[in-house]
MDAnalysis code that builds the backbone (N, CA, C; Angstrom):
import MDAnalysis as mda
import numpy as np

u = mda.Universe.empty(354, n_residues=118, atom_resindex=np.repeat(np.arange(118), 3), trajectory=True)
u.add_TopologyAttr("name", ["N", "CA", "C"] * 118)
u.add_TopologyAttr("resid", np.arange(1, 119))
u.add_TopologyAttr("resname", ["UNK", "UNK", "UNK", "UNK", "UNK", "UNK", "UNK", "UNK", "UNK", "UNK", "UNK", "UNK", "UNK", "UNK", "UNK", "UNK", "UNK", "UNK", "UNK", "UNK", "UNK", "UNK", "UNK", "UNK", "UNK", "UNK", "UNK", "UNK", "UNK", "UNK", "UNK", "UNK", "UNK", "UNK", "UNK", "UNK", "UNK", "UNK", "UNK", "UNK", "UNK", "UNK", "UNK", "UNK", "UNK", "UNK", "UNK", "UNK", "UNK", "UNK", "UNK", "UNK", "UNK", "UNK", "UNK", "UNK", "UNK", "UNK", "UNK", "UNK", "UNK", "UNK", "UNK", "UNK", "UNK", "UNK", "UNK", "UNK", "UNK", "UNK", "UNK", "UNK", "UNK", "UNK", "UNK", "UNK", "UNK", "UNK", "UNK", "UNK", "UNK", "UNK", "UNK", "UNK", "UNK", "UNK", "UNK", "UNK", "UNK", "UNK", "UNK", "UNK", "UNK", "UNK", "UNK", "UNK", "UNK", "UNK", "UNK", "UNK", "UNK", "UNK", "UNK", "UNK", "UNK", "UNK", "UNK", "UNK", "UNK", "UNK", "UNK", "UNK", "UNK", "UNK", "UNK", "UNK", "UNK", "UNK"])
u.atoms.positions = np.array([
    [-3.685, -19.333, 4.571],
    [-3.844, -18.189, 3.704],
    [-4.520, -18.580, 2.391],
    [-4.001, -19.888, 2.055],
    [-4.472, -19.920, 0.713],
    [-6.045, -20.653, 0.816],
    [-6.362, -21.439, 1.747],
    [-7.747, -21.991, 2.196],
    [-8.329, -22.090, 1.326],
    [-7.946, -23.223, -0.167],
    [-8.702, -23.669, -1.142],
    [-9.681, -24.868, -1.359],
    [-9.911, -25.681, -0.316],
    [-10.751, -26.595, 0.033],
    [-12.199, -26.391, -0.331],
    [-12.397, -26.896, -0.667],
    [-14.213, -26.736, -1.490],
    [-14.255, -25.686, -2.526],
    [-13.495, -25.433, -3.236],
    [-13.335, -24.625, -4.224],
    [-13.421, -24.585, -5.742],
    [-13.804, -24.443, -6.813],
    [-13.646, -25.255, -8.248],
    [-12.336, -25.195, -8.328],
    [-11.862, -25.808, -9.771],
    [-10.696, -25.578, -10.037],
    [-10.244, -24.280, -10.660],
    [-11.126, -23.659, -10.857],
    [-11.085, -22.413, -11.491],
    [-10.947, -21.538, -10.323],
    [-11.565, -21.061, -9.358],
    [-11.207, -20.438, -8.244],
    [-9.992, -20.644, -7.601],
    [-10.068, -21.941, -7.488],
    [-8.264, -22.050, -6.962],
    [-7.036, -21.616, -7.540],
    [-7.375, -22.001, -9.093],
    [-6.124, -21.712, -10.139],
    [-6.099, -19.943, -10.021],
    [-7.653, -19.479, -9.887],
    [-7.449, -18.182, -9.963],
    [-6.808, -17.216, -8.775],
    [-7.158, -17.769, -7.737],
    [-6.551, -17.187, -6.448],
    [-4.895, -18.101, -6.181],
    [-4.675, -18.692, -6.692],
    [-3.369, -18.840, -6.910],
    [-2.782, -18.073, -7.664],
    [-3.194, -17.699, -8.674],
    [-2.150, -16.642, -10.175],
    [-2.692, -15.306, -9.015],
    [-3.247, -14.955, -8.434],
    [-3.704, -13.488, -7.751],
    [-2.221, -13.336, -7.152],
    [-2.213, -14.836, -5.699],
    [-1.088, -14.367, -4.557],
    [0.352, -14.315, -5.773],
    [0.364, -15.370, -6.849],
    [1.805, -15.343, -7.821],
    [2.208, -14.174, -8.018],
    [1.193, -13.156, -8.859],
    [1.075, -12.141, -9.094],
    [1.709, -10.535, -8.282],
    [0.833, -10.963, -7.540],
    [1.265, -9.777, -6.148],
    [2.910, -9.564, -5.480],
    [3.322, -11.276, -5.323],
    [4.399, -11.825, -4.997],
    [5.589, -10.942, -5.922],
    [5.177, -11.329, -7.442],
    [6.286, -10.828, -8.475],
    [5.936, -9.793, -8.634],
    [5.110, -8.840, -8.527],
    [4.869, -7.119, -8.366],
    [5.426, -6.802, -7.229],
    [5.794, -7.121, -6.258],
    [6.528, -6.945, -4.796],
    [8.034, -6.780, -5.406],
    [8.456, -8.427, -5.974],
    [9.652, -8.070, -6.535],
    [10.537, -7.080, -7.132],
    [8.939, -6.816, -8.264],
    [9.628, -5.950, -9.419],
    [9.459, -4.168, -8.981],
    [8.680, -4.414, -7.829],
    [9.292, -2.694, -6.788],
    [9.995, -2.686, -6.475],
    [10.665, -3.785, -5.775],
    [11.790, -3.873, -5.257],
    [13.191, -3.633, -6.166],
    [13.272, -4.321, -7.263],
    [13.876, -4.014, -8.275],
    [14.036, -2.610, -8.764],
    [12.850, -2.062, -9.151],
    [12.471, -0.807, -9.473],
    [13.418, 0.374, -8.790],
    [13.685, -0.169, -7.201],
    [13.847, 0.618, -6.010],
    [15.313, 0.322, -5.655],
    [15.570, -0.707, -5.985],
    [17.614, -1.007, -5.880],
    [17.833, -0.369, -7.500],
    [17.487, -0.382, -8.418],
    [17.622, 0.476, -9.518],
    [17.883, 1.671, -9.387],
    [16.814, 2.716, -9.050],
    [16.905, 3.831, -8.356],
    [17.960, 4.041, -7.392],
    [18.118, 3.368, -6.917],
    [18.955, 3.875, -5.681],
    [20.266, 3.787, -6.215],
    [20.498, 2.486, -6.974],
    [21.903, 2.173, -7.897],
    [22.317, 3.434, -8.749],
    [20.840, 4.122, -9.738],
    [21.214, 5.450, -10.445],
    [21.670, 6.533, -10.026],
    [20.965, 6.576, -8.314],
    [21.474, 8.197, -7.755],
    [22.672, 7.975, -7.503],
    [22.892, 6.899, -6.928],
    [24.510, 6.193, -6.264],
    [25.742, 7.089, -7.236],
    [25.258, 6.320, -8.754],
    [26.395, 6.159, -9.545],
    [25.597, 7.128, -10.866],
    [25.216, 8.223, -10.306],
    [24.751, 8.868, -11.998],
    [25.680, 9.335, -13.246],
    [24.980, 9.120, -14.330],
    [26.082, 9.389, -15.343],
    [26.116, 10.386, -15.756],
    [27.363, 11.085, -15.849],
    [28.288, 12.087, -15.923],
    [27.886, 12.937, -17.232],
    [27.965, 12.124, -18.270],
    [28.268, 12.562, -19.585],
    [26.794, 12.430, -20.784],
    [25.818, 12.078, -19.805],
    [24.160, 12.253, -20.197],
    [23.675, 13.238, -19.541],
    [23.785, 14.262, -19.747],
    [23.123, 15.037, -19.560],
    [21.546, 15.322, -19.495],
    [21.041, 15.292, -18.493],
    [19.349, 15.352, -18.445],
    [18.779, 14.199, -18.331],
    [19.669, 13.450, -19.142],
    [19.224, 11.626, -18.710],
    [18.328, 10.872, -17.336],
    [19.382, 11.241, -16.861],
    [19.526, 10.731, -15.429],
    [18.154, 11.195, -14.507],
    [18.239, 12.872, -14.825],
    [16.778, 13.384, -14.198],
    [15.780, 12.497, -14.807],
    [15.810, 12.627, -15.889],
    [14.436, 12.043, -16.691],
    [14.070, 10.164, -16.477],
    [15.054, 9.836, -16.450],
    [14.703, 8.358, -16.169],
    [14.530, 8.416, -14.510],
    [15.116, 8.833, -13.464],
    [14.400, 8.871, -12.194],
    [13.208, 9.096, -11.925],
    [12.827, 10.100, -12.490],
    [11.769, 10.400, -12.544],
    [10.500, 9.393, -13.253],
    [10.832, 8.928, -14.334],
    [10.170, 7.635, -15.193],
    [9.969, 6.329, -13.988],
    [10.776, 6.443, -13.615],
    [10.934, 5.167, -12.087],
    [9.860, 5.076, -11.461],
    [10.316, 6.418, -10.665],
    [9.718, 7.212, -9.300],
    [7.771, 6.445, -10.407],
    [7.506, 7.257, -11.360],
    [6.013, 7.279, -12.085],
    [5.670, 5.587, -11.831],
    [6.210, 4.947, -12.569],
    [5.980, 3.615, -12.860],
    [6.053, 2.923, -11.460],
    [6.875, 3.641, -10.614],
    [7.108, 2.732, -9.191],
    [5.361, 2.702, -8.616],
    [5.104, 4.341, -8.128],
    [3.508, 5.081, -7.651],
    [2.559, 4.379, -8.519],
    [2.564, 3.746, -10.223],
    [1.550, 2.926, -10.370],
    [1.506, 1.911, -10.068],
    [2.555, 0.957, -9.915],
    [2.504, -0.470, -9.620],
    [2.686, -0.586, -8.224],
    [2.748, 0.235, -7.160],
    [2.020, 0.185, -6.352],
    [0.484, 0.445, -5.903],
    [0.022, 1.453, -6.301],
    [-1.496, 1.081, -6.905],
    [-2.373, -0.503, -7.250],
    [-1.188, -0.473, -8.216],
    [-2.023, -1.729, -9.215],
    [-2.067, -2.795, -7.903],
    [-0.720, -3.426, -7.054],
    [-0.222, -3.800, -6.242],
    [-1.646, -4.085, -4.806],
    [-1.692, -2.378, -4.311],
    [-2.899, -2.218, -3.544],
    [-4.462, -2.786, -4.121],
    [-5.061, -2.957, -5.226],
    [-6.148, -3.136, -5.938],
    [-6.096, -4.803, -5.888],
    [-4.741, -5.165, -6.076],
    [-4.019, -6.965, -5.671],
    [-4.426, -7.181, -5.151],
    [-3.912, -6.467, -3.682],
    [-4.156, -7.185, -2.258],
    [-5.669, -7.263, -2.012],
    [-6.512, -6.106, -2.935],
    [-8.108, -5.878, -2.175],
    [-8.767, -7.192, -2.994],
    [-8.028, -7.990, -4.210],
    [-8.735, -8.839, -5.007],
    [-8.475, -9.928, -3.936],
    [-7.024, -10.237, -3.897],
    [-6.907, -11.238, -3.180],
    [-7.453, -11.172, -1.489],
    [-7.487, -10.426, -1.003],
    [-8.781, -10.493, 0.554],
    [-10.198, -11.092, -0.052],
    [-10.732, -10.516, -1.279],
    [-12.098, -10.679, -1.773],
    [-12.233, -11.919, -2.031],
    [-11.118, -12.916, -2.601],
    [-11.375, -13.940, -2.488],
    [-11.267, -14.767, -1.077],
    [-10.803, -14.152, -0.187],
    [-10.398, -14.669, 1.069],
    [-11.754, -14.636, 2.043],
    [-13.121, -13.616, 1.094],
    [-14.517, -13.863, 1.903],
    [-15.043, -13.853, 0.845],
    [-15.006, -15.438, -0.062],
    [-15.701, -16.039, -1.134],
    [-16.308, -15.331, -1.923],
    [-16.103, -14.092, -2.217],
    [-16.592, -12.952, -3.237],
    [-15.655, -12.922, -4.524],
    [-15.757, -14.041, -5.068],
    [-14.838, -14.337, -6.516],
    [-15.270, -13.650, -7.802],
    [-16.663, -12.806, -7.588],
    [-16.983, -12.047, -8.499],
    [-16.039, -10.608, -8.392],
    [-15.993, -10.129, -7.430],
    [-15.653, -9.095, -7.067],
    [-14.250, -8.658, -7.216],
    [-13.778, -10.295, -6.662],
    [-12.476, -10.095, -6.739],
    [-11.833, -10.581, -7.937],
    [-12.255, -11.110, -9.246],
    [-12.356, -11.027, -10.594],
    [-12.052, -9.906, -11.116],
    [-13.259, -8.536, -10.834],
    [-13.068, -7.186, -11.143],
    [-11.844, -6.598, -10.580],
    [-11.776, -6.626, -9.845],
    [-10.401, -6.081, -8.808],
    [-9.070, -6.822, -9.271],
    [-8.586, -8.054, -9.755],
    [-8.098, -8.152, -10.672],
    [-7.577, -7.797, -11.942],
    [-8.416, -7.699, -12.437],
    [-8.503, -7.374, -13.845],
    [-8.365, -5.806, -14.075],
    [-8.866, -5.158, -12.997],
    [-8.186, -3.826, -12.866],
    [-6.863, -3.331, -12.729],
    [-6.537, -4.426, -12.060],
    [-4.883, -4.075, -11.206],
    [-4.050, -4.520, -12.382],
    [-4.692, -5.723, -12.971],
    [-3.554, -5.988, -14.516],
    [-3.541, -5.125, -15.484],
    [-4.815, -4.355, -15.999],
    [-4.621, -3.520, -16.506],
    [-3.878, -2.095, -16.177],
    [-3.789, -2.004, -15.110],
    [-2.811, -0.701, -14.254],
    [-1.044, -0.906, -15.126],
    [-0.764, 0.561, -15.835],
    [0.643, 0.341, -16.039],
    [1.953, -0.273, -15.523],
    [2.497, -1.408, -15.200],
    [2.772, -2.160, -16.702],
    [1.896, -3.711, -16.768],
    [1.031, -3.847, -18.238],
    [0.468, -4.707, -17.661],
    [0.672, -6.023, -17.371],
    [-0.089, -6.757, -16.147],
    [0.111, -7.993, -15.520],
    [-0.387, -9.006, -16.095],
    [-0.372, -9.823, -17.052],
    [-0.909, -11.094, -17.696],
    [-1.333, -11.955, -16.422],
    [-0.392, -12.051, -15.673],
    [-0.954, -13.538, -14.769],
    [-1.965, -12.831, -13.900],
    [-2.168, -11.408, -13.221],
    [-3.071, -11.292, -12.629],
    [-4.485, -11.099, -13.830],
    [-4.318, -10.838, -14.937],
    [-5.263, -10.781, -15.954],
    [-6.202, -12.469, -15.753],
    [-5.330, -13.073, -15.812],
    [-5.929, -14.613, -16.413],
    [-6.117, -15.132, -14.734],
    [-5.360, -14.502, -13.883],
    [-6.133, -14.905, -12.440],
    [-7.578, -14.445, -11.961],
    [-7.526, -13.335, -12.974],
    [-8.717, -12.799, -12.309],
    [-10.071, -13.307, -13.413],
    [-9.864, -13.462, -14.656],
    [-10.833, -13.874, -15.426],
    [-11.112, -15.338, -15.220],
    [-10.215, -16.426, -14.335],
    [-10.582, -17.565, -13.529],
    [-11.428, -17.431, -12.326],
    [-11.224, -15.997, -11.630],
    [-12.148, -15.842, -10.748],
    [-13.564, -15.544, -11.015],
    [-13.828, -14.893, -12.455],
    [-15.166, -14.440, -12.707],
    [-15.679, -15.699, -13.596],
    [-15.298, -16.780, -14.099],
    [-15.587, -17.683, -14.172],
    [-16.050, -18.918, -13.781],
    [-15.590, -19.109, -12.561],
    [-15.831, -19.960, -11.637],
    [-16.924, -19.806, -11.600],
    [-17.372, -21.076, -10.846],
    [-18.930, -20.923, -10.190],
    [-19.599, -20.735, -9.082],
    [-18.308, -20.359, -8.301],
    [-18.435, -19.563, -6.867],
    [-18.762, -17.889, -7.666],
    [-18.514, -17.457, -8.710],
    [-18.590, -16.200, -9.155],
    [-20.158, -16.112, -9.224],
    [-21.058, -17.202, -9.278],
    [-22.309, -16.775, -9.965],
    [-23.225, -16.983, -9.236],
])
């Protein structure tokens, strides 16, 4: 999967922080999603309106970082058919997607750096 052999070090480091990235955005849906499920479980009583309103805040933030998540996976394939320019952009998109991703940021500006990028 990771098939970094003949690669700079910059491409590698960068398609490494891509799969890191994706990995801990997987997590933090997952999180997102035992959260949710923990709130409907056990909602609180004595907040009134609360409860709607932060589910709902979830539910939002869950639908973008899956997005951002999907735009991941299309960076990390792009590097998987030596298109490190491309998948630079596609990066750097997905980190900027709400909430933002630093390591896919600096994974992906290793990918447009490299000299497989040019």
């Amino acid at each position: 999967m990771l098939d970094v052999e003949g690669l700079s070090t910059e491409a590698k480091i960068g398609k490494i922080l891509i799969l890191v990235s994706l990995i801990l955005g997987i997590v933090g849906i997952l999180g997102l999603l035992v959260g949710f499920s923990f709130g409907a479980l056990f909602p609180m009583r004595y907040m009134r309106g609360f409860p709607l309103f932060a589910g709902l805040f979830m539910i939002f933030v869950a639908v973008i970082k899956i997005l951002g998540l999907i735009v991941g996976f299309i960076a990390l394939s792009s590097t998987n058919l030596k298109n490190f320019n491309k998948a630079g952009m596609y990066a750097i998109i997905s980190s900027l997607l709400p909430p933002l991703d630093l390591i896919m940021l600096i994974g992906g500006i290793l990918c447009l750096i490299s000299k497989e990028a040019k």
